[in-house]
VEXKEVO-768485 format. One line per 2 residues: number of its first residue (from 1); their letters; for each residue z, y, x of C-alpha. Coordinates in steps of 0.1 Angstrom, whole numbers, plus 2048, in hexadecimal, padded with zeros to 3 digits. Each point is the difference from the previous one (the first is absolute). Layout:
REM VEXKEVO-768485
NUM	a	Z/Y/X; ...
This chain:
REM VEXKEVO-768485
1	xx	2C3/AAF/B39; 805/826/800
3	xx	7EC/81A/7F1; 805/818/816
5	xx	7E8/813/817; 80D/810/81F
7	xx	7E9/81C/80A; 7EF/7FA/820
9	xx	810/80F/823; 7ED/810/81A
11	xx	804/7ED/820; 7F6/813/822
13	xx	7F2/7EB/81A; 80C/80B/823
15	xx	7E2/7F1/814; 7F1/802/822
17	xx	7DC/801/7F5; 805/81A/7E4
19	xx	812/819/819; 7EB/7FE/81C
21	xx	7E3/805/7E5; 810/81F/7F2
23	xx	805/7F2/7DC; 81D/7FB/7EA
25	xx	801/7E1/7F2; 814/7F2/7DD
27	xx	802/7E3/7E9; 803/802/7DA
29	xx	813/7E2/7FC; 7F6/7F9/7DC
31	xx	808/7D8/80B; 825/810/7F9
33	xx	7FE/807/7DC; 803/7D7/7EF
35	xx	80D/7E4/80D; 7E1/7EF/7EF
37	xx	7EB/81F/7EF; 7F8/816/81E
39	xx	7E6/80F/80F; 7E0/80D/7F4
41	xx	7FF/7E5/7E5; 81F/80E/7EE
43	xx	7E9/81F/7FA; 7E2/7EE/7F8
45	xx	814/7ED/7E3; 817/81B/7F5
47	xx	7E3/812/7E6; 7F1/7DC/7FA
49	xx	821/7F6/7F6; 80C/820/7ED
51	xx	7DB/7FC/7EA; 807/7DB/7FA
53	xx	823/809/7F3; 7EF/81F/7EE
55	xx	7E6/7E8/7EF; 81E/7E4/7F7
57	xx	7EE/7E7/815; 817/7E5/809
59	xx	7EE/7F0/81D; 7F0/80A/81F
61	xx	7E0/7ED/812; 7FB/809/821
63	xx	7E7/7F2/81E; 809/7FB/822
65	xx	7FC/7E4/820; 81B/7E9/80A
67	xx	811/815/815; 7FD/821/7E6
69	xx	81A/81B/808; 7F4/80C/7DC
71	xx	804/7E0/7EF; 824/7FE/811
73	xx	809/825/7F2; 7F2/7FC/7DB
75	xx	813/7DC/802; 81B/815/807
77	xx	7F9/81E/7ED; 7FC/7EE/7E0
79	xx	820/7EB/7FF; 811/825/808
81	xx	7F1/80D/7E2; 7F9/7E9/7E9
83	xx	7E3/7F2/7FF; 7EE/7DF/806
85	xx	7E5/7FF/819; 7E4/7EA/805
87	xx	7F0/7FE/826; 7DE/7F4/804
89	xx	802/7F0/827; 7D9/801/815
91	xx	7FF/7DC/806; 80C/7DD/7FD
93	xx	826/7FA/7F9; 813/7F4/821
95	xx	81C/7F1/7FF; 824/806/808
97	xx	7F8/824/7F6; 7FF/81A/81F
99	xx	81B/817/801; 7EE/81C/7EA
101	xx	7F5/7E8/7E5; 822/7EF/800
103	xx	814/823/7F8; 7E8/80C/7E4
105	xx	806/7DD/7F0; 829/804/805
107	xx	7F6/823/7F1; 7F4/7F0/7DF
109	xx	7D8/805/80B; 7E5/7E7/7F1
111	xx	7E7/7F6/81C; 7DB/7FC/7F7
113	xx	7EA/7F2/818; 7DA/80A/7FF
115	xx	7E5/7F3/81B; 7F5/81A/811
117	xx	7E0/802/7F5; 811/809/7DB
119	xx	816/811/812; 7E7/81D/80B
121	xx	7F6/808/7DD; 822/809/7F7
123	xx	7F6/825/7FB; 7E5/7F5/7E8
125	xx	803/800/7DC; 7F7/7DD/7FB
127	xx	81D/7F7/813; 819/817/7F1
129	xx	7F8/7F4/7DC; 805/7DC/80E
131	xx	822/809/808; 806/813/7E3
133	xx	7F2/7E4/7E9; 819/7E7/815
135	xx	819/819/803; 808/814/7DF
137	xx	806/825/805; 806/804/823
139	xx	800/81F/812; 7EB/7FC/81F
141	xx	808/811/820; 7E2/7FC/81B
143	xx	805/7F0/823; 818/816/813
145	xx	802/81C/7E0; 7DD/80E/809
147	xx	7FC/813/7E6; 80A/825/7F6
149	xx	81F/7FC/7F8; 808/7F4/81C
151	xx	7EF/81D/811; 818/815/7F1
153	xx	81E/7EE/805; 7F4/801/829
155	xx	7FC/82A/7FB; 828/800/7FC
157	xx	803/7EE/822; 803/81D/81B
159	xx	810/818/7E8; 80E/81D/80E
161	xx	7F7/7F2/825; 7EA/81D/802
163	xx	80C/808/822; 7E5/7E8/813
165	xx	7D9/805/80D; 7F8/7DF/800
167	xx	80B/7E2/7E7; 7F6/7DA/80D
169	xx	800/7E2/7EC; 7F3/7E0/7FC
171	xx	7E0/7F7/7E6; 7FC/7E3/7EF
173	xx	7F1/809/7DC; 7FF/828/809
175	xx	817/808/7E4; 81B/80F/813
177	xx	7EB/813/813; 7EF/80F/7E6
179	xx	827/809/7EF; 807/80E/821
181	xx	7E0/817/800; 801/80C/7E1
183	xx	82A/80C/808; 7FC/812/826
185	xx	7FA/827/802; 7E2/80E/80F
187	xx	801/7FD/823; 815/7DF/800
189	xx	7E8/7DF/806; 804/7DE/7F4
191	xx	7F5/7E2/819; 7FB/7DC/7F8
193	xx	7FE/7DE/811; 7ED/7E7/7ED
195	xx	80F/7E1/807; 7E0/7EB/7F7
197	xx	7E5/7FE/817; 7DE/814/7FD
199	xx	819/819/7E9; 7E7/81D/803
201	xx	7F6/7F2/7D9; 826/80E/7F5
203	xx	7F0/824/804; 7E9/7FB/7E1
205	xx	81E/7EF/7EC; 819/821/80C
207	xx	7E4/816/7F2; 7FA/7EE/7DF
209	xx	827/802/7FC; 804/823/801
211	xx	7E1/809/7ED; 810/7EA/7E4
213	xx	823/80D/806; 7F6/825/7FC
215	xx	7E8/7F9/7E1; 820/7F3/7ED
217	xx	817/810/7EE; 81A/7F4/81B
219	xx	817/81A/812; 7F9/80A/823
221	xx	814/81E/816; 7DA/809/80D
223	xx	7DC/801/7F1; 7EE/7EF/823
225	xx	811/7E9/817; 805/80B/825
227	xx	7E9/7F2/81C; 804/7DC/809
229	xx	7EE/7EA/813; 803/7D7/80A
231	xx	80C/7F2/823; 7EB/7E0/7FF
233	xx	809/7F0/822; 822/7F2/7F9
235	xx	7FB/7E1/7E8; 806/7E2/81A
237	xx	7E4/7EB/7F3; 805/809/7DC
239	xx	819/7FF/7DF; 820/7ED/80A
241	xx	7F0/7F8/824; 81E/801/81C
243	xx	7FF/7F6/823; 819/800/81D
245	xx	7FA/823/806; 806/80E/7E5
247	xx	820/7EC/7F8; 809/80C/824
249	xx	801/823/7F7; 80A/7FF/7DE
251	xx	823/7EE/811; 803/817/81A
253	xx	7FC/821/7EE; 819/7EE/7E5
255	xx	817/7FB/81D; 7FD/821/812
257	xx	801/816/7DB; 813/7E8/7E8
259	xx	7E1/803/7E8; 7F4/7E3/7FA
261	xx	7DB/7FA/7F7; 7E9/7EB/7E6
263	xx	7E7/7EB/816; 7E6/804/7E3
265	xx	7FF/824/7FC; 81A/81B/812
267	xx	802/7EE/824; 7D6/805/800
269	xx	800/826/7F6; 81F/801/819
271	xx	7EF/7F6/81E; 7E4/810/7F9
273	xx	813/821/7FF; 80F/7F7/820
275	xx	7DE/7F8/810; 7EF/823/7F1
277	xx	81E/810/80C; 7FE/7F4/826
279	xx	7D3/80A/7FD; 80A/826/7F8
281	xx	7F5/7F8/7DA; 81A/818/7F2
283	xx	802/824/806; 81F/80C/819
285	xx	81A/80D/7E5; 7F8/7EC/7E8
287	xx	819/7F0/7E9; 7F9/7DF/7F7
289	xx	80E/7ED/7DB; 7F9/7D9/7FF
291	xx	807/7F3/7DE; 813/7DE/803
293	xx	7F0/7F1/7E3; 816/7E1/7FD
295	xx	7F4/7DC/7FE; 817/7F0/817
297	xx	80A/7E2/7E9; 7DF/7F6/810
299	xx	80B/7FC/824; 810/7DE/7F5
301	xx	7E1/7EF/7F9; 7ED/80F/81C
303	xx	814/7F2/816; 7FF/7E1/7EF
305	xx	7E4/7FC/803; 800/807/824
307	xx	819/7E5/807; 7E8/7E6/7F1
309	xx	7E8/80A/814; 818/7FF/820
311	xx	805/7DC/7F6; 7DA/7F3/802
């Protein structure tokens, strides 16, 4: 497995909606970087991972669903650098192992399996000295690297991109989008699409994120983050919800662009630029940036799971 990191290209996408629109549309293609740690997820880890190493921790415990993209890059991540990892799974153990599951295990990853109930106290200190009592010295990393660190792992992402007025991306834990907003110049605005359903809640976990960012001792290129706001309309019933829509478009657009989208996270913020775009939501002029935030190991078990239920 290599180590190394490709920076991510700039992709233009040549598109009938975004010209008759006026806007100039591109993809950062951070999907491009790993064969296996790509995406936003290699940011989230990278600090995690460089204070584990720091602290001569030699295991990782991470939390994640079956079909994780973050246990699947810190499976990944850890057998690149070194370091045993531990995933707690939401849920009860199903058998043969899903795609996802299946790699992180090939990867050297421990599965745990806590009932969800357990499962949503994983935040708690009760639960973190359970695991560390069970455990040993593990470093923990929370679900999805939610934490500051990973905050300023996902301020690196746009780099020198600076170029752009508006910069799209998909929300799951807000993480990203708080690195992003905490990176852009003044006039630049950041603009995410919560893939869970009722996501208007992700505003007060963006805000408590970069009040806690910019009361550490962390480094930041700005003292206040740009303006942002949330795109709530584009979740498809909810986290990892999919329908025969939105696997329609994500194949077309993969087949008329050669970008191929995530069902779970980049197709959703991609149609829903698509739609805004075609109701006048952008300004003429504008020049649009949609971070490809990875994920696509995913797609396999998506449309697994599709093809059961085609069976039925």
């Amino acid at each position: 497995m290599s180590l190394t990191f490709l920076p991510p290209p700039i992709q233009q996408i040549n598109s009938k909606i975004a010209r008759h629109a006026g806007v100039d549309l591109y993809v950062l293609r951070l999907d491009l970087m790993h064969p296996w740690v790509n995406g936003n997820k290699w940011f989230k880890l990278k600090y995690n991972l460089l204070e584990a190493k720091e602290k001569n921790f030699t295991t990782l415990l991470t939390f994640g669903g079956a079909y994780s993209n973050h246990i699947y890059a810190t499976a990944a991540a850890g057998n690149l650098f070194g370091f045993r990892t531990i995933g707690v799974i939401r849920g009860e153990e199903r058998l043969p192992l899903n795609p996802t599951l299946s790699f992180a295990v090939q990867q050297g990853m421990q599965l745990v399996y806590l009932n969800r109930e357990m499962y949503r106290q994983r935040n708690t200190p009760a639960l973190k000295e359970y695991l560390q009592q069970r455990f040993g010295e593990v470093f923990i990393i929370p679900e999805g690297g939610s934490n500051l660190n990973g905050v300023r792992g996902c301020i690196e992402i746009v780099g020198s991109a600076i170029a752009f007025d508006r910069i799209c991306v998909a929300c799951g834990t807000a993480t990203t989008l708080a690195g992003i907003a905490l990176s852009l110049n003044a006039g630049q605005r950041a603009i995410a699409f919560p893939v869970l359903k009722n996501g208007a809640f992700l505003a007060q976990e963006i805000e408590s994120l970069l009040t806690n960012y910019l009361a550490s001792d962390l480094s930041t290129p700005h003292s206040s983050p740009v303006s942002w706001e949330l795109v709530c309309d584009y979740h498809f019933g909810g986290y990892a919800k999919v329908n025969d829509e939105l696997l329609l478009f994500s194949q077309q657009f993969t087949q008329e662009h050669g970008v191929p989208l995530d069902y779970v996270y980049t197709a959703k913020m991609f149609y829903g630029v698509m739609d805004l775009l075609q109701q006048g939501f952008f300004s003429r002029g504008d020049s649009l940036l949609l971070v490809h935030t990875g994920g696509l190991q995913g797609n396999a078990g998506i449309e697994e799971r599709f093809q059961s239920f085609a069976k039925i």
